[in-house]
TORLO-647477 format. One line per field, with one value per residue (C-alpha): residue number from 1; residue in one letter; chain; x negated, y negated, z negated. Coordinates in nm, 4 decimals, m for minus. Each point is the difference from the previous one (the first is absolute). Example, Ala and Ser with C-alpha at 12.3 -4.5 7.8 and 13.67 -1.06 7.14 Angstrom:
# TORLO-647477
nr = [1;2]
rest = [A;S]
kette = [A;A]
x = [m1.2300;m0.1370]
y = [0.4500;m0.3440]
z = [m0.7800;0.0660]
# end
This chain:
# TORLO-647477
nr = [1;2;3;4;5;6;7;8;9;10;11;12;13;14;15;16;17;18;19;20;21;22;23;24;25;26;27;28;29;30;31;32;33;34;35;36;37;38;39;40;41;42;43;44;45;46;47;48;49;50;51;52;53;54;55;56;57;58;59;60;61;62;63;64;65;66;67;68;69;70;71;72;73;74;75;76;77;78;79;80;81;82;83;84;85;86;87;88;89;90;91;92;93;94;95;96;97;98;99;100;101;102;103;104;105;106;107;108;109;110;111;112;113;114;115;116;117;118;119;120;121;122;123;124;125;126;127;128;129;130;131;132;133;134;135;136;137;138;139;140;141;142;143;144;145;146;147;148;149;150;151;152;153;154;155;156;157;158;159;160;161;162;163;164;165;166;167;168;169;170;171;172;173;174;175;176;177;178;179;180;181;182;183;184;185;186;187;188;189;190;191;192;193;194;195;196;197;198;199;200;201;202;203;204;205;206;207;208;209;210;211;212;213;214;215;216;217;218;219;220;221;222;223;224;225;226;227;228;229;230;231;232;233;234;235;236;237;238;239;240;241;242;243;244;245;246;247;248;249;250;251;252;253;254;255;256;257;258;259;260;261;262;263;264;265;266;267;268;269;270;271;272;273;274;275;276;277;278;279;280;281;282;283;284;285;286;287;288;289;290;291;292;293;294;295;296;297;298;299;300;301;302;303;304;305;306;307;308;309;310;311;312;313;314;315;316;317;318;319;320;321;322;323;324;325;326;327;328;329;330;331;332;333;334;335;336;337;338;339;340;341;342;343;344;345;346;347;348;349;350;351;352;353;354;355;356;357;358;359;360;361;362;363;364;365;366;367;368;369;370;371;372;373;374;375;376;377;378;379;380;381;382;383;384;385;386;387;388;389;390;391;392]
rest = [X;X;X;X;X;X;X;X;X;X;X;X;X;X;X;X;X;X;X;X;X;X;X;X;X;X;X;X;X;X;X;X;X;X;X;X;X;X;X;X;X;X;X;X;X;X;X;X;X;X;X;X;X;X;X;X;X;X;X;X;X;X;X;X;X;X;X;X;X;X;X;X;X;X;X;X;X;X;X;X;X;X;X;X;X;X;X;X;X;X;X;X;X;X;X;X;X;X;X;X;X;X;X;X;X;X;X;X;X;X;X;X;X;X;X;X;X;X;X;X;X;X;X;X;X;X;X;X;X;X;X;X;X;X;X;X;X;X;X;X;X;X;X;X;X;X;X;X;X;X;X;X;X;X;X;X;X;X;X;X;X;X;X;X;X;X;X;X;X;X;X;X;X;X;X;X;X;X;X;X;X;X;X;X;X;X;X;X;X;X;X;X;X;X;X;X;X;X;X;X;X;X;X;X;X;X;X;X;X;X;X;X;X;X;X;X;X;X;X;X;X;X;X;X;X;X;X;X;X;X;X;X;X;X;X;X;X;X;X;X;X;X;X;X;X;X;X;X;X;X;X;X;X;X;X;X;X;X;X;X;X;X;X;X;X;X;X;X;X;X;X;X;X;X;X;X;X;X;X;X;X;X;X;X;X;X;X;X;X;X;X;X;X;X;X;X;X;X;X;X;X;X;X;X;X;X;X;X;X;X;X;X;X;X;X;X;X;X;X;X;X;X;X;X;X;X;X;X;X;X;X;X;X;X;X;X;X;X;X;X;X;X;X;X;X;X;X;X;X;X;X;X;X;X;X;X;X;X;X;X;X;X;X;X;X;X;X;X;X;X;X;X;X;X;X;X;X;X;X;X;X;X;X;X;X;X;X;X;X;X;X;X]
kette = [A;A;A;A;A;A;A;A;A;A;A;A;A;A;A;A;A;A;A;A;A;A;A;A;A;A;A;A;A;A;A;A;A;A;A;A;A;A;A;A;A;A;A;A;A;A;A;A;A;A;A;A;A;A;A;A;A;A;A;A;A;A;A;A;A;A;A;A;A;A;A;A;A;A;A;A;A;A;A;A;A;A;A;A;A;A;A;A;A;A;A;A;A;A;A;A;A;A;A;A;A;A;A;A;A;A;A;A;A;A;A;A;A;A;A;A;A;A;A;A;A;A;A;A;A;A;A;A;A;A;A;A;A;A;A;A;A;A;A;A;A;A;A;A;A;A;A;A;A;A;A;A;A;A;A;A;A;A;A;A;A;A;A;A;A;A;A;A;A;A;A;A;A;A;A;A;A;A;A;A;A;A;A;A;A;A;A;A;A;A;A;A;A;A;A;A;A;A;A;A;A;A;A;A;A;A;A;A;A;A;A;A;A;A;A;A;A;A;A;A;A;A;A;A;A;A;A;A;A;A;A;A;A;A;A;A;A;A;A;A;A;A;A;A;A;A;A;A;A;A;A;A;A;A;A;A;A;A;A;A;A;A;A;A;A;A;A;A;A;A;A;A;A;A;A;A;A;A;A;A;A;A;A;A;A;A;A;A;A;A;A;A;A;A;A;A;A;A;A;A;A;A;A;A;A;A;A;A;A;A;A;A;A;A;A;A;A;A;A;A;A;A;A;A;A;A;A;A;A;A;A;A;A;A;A;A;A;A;A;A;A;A;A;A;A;A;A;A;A;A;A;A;A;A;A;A;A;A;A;A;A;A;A;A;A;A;A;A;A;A;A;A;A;A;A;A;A;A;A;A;A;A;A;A;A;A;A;A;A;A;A;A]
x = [0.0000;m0.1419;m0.1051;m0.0350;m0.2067;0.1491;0.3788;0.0546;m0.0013;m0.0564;0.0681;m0.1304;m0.2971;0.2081;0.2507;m0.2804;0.0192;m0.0981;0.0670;m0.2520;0.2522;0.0338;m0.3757;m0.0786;0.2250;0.0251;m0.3627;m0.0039;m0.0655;m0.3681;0.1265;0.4231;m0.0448;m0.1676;m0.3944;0.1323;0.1833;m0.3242;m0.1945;0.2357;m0.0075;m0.3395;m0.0716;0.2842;m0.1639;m0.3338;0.1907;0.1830;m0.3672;m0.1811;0.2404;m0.0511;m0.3660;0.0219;0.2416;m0.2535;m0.2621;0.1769;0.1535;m0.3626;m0.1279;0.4084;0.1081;0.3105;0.0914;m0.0558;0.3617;0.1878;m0.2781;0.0492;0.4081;m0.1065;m0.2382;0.1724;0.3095;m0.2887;m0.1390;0.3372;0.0305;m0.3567;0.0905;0.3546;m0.1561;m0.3534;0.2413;0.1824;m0.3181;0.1012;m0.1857;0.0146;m0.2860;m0.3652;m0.2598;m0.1672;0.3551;0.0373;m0.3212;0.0461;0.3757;m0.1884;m0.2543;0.2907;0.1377;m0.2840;m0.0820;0.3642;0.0714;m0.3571;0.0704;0.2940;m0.0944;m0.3029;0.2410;0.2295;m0.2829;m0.0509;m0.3351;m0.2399;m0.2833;0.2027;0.1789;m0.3231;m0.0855;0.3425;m0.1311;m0.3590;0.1601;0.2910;m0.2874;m0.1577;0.3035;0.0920;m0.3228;0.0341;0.3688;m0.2762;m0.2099;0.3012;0.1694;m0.3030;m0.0143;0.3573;m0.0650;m0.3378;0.1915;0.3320;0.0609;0.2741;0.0241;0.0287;0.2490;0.2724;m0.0429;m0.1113;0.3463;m0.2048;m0.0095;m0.3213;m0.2997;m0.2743;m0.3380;m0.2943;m0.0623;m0.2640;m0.1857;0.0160;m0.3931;m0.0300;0.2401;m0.2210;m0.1134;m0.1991;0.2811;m0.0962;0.0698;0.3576;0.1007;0.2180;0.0830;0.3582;0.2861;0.0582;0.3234;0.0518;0.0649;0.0285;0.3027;0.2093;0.0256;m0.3533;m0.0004;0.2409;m0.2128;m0.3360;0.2090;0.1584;m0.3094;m0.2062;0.2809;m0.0179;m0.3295;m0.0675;0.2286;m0.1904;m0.2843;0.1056;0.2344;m0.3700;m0.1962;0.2902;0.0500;m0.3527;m0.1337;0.2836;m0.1190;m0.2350;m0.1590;m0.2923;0.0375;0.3639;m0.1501;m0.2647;0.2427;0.2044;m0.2919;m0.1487;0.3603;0.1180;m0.2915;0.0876;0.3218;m0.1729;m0.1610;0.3212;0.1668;m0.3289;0.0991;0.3298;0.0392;m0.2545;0.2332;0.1960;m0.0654;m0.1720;0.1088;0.4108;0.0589;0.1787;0.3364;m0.0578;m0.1324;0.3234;0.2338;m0.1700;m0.0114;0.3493;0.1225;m0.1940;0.1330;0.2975;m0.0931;m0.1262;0.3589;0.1554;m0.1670;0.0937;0.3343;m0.0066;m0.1513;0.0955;0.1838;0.0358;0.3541;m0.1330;m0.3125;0.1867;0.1921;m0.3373;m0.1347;0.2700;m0.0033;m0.3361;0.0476;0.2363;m0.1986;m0.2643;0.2057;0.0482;m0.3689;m0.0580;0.2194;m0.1156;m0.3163;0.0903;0.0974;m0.2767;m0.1665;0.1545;m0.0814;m0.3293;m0.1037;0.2113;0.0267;0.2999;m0.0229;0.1909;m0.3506;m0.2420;0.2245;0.1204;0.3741;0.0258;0.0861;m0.1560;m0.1902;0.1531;m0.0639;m0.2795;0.0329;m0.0141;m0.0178;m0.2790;m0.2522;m0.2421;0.0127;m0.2026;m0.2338;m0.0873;m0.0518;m0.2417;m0.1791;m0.0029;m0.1276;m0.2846;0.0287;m0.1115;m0.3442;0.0606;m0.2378;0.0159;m0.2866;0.1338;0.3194;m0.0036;0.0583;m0.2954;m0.1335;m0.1297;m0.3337;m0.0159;0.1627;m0.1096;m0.3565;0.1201;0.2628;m0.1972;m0.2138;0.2615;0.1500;m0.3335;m0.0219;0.3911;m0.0608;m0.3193;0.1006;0.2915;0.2846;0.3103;0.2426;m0.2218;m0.0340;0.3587;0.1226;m0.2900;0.1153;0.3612;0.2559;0.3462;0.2621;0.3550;m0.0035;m0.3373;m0.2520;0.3222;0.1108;m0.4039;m0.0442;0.3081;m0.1475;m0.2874;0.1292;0.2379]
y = [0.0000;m0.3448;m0.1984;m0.4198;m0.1803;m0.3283;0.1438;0.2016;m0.2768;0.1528;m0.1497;m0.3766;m0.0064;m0.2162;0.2698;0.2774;0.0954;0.2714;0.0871;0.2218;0.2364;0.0117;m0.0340;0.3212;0.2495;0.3957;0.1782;0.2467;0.4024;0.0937;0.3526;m0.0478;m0.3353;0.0570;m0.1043;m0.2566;m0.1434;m0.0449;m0.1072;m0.2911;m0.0847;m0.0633;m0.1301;m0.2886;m0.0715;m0.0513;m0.2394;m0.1692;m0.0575;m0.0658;m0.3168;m0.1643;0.0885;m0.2274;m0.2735;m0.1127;0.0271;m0.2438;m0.2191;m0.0545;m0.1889;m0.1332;m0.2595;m0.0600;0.3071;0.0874;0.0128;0.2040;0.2296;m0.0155;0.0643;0.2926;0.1573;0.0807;0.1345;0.2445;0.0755;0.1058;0.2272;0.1631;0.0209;0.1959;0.2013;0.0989;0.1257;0.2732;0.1865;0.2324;0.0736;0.3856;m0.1089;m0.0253;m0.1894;0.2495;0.0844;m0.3226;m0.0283;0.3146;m0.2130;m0.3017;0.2241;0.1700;m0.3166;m0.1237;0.2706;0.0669;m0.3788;m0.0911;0.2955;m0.1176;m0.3272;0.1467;0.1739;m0.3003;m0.2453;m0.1379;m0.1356;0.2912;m0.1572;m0.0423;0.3159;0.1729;m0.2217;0.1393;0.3409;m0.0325;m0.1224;0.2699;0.2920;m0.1479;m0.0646;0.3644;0.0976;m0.1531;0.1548;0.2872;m0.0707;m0.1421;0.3019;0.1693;m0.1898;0.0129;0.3897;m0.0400;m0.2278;0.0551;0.4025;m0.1625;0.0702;m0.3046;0.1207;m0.0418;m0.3429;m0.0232;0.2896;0.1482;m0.3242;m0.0477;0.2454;0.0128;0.0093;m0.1188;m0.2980;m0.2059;0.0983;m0.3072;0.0024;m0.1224;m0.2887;m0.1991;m0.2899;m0.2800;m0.3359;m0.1321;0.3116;0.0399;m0.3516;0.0521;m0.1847;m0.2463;0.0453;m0.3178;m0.2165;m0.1721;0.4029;0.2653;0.1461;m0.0957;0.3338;0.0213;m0.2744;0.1534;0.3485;m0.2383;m0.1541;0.3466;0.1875;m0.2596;0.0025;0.3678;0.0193;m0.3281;0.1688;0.3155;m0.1909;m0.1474;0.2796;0.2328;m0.2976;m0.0291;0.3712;0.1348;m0.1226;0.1691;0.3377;0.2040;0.2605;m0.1445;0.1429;m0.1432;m0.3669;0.0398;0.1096;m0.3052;m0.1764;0.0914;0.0089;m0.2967;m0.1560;0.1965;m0.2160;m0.3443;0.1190;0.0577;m0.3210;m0.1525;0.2038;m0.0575;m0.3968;m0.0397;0.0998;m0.3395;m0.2629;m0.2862;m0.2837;0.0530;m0.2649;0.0128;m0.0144;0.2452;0.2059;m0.0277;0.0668;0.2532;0.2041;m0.1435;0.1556;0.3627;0.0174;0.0301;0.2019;0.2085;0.0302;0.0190;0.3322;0.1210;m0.0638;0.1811;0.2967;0.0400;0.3490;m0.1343;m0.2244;m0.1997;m0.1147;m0.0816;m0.2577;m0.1597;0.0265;m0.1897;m0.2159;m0.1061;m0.0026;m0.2632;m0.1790;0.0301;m0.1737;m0.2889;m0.0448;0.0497;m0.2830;m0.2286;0.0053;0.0061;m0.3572;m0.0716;0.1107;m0.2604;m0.2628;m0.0170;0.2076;m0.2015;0.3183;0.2709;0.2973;0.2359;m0.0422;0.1456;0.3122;0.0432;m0.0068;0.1224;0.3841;0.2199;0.2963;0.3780;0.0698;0.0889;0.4311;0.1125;0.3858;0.2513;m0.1030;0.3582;0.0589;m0.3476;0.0769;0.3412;m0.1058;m0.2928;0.2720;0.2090;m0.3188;0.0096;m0.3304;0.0540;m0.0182;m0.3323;m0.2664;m0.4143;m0.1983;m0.3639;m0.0288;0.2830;0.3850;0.2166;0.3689;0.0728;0.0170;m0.3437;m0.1822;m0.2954;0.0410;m0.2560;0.2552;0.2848;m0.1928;m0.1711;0.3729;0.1768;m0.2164;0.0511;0.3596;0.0035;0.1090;0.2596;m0.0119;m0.0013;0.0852;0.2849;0.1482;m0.0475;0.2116;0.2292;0.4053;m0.1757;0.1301;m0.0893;0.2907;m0.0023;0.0202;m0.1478;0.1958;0.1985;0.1476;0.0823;0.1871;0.2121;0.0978;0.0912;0.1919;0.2380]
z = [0.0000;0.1456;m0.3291;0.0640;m0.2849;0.1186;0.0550;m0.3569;m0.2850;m0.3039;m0.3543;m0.0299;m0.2566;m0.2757;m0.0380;m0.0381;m0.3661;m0.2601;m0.3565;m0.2030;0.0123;0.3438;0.0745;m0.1887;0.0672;0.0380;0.1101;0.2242;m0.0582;0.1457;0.0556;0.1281;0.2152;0.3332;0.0228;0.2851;m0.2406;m0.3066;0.4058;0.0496;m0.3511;0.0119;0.3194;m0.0661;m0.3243;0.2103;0.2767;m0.2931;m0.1994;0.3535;0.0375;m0.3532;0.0488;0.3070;m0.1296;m0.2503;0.1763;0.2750;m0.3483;m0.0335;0.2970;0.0869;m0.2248;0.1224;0.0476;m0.3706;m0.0676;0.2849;m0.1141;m0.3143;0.0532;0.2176;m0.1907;m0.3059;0.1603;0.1521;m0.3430;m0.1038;0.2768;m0.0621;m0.3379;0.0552;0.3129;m0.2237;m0.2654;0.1687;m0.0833;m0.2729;m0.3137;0.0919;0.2721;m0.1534;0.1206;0.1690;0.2124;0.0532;0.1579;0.1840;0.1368;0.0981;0.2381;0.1444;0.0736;0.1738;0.2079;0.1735;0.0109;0.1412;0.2489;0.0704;0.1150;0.2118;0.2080;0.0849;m0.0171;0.3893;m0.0312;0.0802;m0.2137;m0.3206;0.0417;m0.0602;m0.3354;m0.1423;0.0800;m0.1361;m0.3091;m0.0082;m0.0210;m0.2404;m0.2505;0.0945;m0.1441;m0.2452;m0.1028;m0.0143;m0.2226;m0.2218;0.0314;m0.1371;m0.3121;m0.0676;m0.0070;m0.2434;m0.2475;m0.0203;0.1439;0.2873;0.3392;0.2149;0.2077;m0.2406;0.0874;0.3436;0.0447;0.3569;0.1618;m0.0096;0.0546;m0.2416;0.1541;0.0487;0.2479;0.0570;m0.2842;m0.2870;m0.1028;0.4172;m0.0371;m0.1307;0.2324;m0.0128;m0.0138;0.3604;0.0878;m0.1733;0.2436;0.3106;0.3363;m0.1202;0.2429;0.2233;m0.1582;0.3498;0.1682;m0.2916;0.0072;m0.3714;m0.0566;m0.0018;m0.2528;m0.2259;0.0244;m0.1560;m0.2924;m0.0544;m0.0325;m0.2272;m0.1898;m0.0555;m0.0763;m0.1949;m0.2763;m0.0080;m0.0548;m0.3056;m0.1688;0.0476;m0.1586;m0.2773;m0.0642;0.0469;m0.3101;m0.2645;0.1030;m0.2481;0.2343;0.1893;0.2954;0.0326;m0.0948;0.2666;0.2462;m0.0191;m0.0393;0.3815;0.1580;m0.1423;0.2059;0.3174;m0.0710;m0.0095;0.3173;0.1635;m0.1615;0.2164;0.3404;0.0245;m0.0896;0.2522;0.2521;m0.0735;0.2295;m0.1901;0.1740;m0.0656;m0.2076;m0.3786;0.1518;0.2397;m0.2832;m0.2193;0.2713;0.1121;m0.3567;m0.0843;0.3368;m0.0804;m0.3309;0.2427;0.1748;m0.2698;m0.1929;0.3044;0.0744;m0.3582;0.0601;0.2689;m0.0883;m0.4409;m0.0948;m0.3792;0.0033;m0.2973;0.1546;0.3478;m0.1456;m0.2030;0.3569;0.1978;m0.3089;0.0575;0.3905;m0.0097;m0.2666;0.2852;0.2755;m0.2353;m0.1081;0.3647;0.0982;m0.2347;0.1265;0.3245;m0.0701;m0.1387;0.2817;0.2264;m0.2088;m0.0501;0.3246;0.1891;0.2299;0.0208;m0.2162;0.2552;0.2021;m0.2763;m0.0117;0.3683;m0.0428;m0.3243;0.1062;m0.2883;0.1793;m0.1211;m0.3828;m0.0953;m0.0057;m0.3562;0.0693;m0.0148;0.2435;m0.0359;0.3832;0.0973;m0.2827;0.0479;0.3785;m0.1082;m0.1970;0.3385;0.1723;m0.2417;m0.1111;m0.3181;0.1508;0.0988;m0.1554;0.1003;0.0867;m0.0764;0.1339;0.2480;m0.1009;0.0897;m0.0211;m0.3314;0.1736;0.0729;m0.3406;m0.1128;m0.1700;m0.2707;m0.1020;0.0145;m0.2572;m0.1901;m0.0331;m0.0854;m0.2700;m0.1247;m0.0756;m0.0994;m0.3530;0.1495;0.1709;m0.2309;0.2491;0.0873;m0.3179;m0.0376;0.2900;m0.0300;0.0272;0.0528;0.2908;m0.0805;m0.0322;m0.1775;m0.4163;m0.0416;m0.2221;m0.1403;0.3087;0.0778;m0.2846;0.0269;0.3420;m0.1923;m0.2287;0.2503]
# end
């Protein structure tokens, strides 16, 4: 169904409100809800932290702008707030952090399929296999410190492999920077892809930096440690993509119009009734923060905000389904080999001698998502089910 950004109104910003109540309402089950359903959880509470993330950033160097951005912003931290908090206490950490890889890998591979521009296409895929090895290694500690199979949260979505191996990740930061798409002839969808993705991964950045440090085994510490800077790496890669010379209003409309498009395909695509309606909720709240700014947009860009987003017509949601076929066939294409060389992907043989260094030195002292993973092929029931085996 043809969606118009400029055509469906939404609710206007001053009648956008929230009681605590409201705000914090009902989690979700990790085990009876579908893992599509924890997925869009998280990746809206990544869109919804991307655009306050940007909105002071932008209140910083906009004085009069201040304001609207101000009014904005804290209907958006209400909406984090209420959308982070549908994570149950059932979930710990460690499952949490095993939901937040899942979500990156099928919504990363997602976007590489339907992402036009050959060159990006392949960053979403060089940083899909490495968040799927990383669900890995994860997996592997979730096993060593609390007995649980992963799978009861991934539900056999998601494979649980190795990809490009995590202690190779590690790249010198020139070498983490990629080619920007071209704001006068990008596509929007390609735009909306960038902001989705940093969004994704900025959070996992900072829940890993957050979480890593209440863990007592060392390993686990370390882990999060070394991934969390795979993150940061990532975080790097993917806002590069942006092109630097869109200016601040192009900037908020664009995120205001992907948080769109972001409910829009949760709307779409939600099996739980309860979280449908918070969805459509927030999708009209959308629209209105969306027109707002659009008016903004006219007045102090003095252009017409229909041209920044072609039209208006919001591409086909994104596809929040099992995406194991396209990985497995990455895998196939061997592109876990592949290394990059400043901005370009290369054979491993010819990376980047700063990363080669940069990584030398990393793991000098070990590799904790080796020794993490070491001896480690997943099967059903965790150590339990192993040593039942064992035992017949």
């Amino acid at each position: 169904m043809s969606f118009n950004l400029f055509s469906a109104k939404g609710t206007p910003l001053d009648r956008q409100r929230f009681t605590w109540r409201d705000m914090v309402g009902k989690p979700i089950s990790k085990l009876d809800d579908d893992a599509f359903t924890r997925i869009r959880i998280i990746q809206m509470n990544g869109v919804e932290q991307e655009s306050q993330r940007f909105q002071h950033m932008c209140a910083r160097q906009n004085r009069e702008l201040r304001i609207p951005l101000a009014k904005v912003r804290r209907v958006e931290q209400h909406q984090a707030t209420m959308v982070n908090w549908m994570l149950g206490p059932d979930h710990s950490p460690l499952e949490i952090t095993i939901g937040y890889e899942q979500a990156a890998i099928e919504i990363t591979a997602a976007v590489a399929q339907r992402e036009p521009d050959p060159y990006l296409a392949q960053v979403y895929r060089f940083g899909m296999l490495e968040d799927f090895d990383h669900l890995y290694r994860y997996s592997a500690l979730l096993d060593r410190v609390e007995g649980k199979d992963a799978n009861n949260i991934l539900q056999s979505y998601t494979d649980i492999l190795p990809g490009r191996p995590t202690m190779v990740e590690h790249r010198a930061p020139e070498d983490d920077v990629r080619d920007h798409y071209d704001r006068t002839t990008a596509a929007p969808i390609t735009k909306l892809h960038a902001l989705t993705i940093v969004s994704t991964e900025f959070q996992v950045n900072q829940y890993y930096l957050n979480v890593g440090p209440q863990f007592a085994d060392p390993v686990a510490r370390q882990l999060y440690a070394e991934i969390a800077s795979i993150e940061e790496q990532h975080v790097t890669q993917y806002e590069s993509m942006l092109d630097p010379s869109e200016t601040w209003m192009d900037q908020w409309l664009l995120h205001e119009a992907n948080e769109v498009y972001n409910y829009y395909s949760c709307v779409q695509q939600e099996t739980n009734p309860r979280l449908k309606a918070v969805w459509e909720r927030f999708l009209d709240y959308e629209l209105g923060h969306f027109h707002y700014v659009a008016e903004l947009y006219k007045q102090h860009e003095r252009r017409d905000p229909v041209e920044l987003l072609a039209g208006g017509e919001l591409p086909e949601p994104i596809a929040f389904a099992s995406q194991r076929d396209f990985v497995r066939q990455t895998l196939l294409n061997k592109e876990a080999d592949l290394r990059t060389n400043g901005t370009q992907f290369v054979d491993k043989a010819n990376e980047s001698q700063a990363s080669i260094d940069y990584r030398a030195h990393m793991n000098s002292e070990g590799s904790p998502s080796e020794t993490v993973a070491s001896g480690y092929i997943w099967m059903p029931g965790t150590e339990l089910a192993r040593k039942s085996a064992v035992a017949v």
